[in-house]
C-alpha positions as CSV (number, residue, x, y, z in Angstrom):
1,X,48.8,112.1,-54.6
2,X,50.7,109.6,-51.9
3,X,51.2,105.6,-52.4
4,X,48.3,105.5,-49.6
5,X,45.9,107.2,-51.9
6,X,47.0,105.2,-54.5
7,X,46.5,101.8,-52.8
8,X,43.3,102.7,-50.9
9,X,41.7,103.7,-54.9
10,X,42.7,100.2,-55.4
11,X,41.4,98.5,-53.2
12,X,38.2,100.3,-53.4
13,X,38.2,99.5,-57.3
14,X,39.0,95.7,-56.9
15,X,35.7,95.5,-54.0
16,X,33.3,97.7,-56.4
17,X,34.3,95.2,-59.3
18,X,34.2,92.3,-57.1
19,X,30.9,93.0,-56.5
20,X,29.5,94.0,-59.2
21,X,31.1,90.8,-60.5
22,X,29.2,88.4,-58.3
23,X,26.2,90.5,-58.9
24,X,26.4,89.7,-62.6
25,X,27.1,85.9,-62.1
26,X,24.6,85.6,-59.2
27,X,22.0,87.7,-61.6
28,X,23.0,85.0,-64.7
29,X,22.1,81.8,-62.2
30,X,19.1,83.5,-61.5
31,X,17.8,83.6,-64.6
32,X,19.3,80.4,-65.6
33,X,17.1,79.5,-62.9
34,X,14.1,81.2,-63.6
35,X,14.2,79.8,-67.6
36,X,14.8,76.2,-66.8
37,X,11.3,76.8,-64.7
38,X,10.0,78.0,-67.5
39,X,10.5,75.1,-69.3
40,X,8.1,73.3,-67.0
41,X,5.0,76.0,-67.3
42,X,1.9,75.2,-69.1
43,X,0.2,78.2,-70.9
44,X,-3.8,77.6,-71.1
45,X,-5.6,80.0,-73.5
46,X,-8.8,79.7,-73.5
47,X,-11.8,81.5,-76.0
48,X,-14.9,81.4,-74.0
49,X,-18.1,82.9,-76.6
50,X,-20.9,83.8,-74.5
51,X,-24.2,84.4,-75.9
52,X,-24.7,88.1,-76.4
53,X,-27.3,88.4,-73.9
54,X,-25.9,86.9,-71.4
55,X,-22.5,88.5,-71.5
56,X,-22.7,90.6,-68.1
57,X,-23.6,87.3,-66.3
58,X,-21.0,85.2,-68.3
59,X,-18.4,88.2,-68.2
60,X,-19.2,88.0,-64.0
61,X,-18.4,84.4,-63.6
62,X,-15.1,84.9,-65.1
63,X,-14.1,87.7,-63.1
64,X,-14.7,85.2,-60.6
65,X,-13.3,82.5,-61.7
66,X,-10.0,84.8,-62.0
67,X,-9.8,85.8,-58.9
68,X,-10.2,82.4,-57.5
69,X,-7.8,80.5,-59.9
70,X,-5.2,83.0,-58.7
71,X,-5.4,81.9,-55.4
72,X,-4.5,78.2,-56.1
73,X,-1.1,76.4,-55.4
74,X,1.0,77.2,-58.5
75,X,-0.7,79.6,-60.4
76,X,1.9,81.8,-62.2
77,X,-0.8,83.9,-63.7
78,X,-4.3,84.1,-64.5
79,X,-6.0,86.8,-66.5
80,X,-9.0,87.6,-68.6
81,X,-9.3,89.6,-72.0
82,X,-12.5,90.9,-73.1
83,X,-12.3,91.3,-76.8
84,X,-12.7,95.0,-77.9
85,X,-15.3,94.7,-80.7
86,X,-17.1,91.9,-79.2
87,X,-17.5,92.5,-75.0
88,X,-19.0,88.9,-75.4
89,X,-16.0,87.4,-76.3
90,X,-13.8,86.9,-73.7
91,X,-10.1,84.9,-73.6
92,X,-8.6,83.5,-70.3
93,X,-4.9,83.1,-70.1
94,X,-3.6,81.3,-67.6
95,X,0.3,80.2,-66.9
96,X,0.4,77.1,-64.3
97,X,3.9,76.1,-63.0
98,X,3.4,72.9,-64.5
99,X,1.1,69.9,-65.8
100,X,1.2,69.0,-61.9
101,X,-0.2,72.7,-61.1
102,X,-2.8,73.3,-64.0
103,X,-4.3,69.5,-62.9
104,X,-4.7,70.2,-59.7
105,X,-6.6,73.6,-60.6
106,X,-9.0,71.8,-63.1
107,X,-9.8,69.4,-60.0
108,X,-10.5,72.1,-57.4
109,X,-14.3,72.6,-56.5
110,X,-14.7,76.3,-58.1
111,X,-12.9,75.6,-61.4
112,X,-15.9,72.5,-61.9
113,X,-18.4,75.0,-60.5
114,X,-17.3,77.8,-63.1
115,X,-17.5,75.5,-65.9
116,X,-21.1,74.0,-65.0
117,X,-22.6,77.5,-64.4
118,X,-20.6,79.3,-67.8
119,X,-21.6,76.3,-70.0
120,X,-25.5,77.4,-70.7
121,X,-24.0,80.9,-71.6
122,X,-21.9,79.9,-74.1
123,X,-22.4,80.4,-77.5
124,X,-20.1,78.3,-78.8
125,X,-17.9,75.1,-77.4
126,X,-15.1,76.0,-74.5
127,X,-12.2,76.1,-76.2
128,X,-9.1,75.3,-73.8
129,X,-5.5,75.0,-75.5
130,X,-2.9,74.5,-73.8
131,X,0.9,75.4,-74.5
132,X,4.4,75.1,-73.5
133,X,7.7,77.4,-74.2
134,X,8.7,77.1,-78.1
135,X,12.9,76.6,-78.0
């Protein structure tokens, strides 16, 4: 093996560490990044009981109201659980971006019409909590 050899593996050592070195503290920011924006997110769970006989209506609206609510300006997430022994229990859990985000969604026209149109097929109150990250 020559001195060239030698030098050119170093060289191409320092570059792959180099990079990979940035990588890492680039990757690190990121997620500083990403948590500190987490900070700010509001997590809604929500229990909504729909009378038995009405659950394929009720169980239609929010399907609905899911794929609307997904659509609007700072929606993180928004998904609906149908509970496995009870199909007329559903939970909604929605993650906002923040307080900002989560009002604006409870303002927009098909949020207001969802709740008018689920409320006669509940079977028990609407039951919205909301959350933030536990540090």
């Amino acid at each position: 093996m020559s001195l060239n050899t030698d030098v050119h593996s170093v060289r191409r050592r320092f570059w792959v560490y180099a990079v990979l070195f940035l990588a890492t503290v680039g990757l690190a920011g990121w997620v500083r990044a990403q948590e500190s924006g987490a900070r700010d997110r509001i997590y809604a769970v929500t229990h909504v009981d729909i009378v038995p006989t009405d659950a394929a209506a009720g169980t239609k609206l929010v399907h609905q109201y899911v794929l609307e609510s997904r659509k609007d300006k700072g929606a993180v997430r928004v998904e609906a659980y149908i509970q496995v022994s009870r199909i007329n229990h559903l939970t909604l859990v929605e993650v906002w971006e923040n307080r900002q985000a989560l009002e604006a969604h409870e303002g927009a026209a098909h949020t207001k019409k969802f709740r008018e149109q689920i409320d006669p097929l509940l079977g028990s109150p609407y039951d919205e909590r909301l959350h933030t990250i536990a540090e």
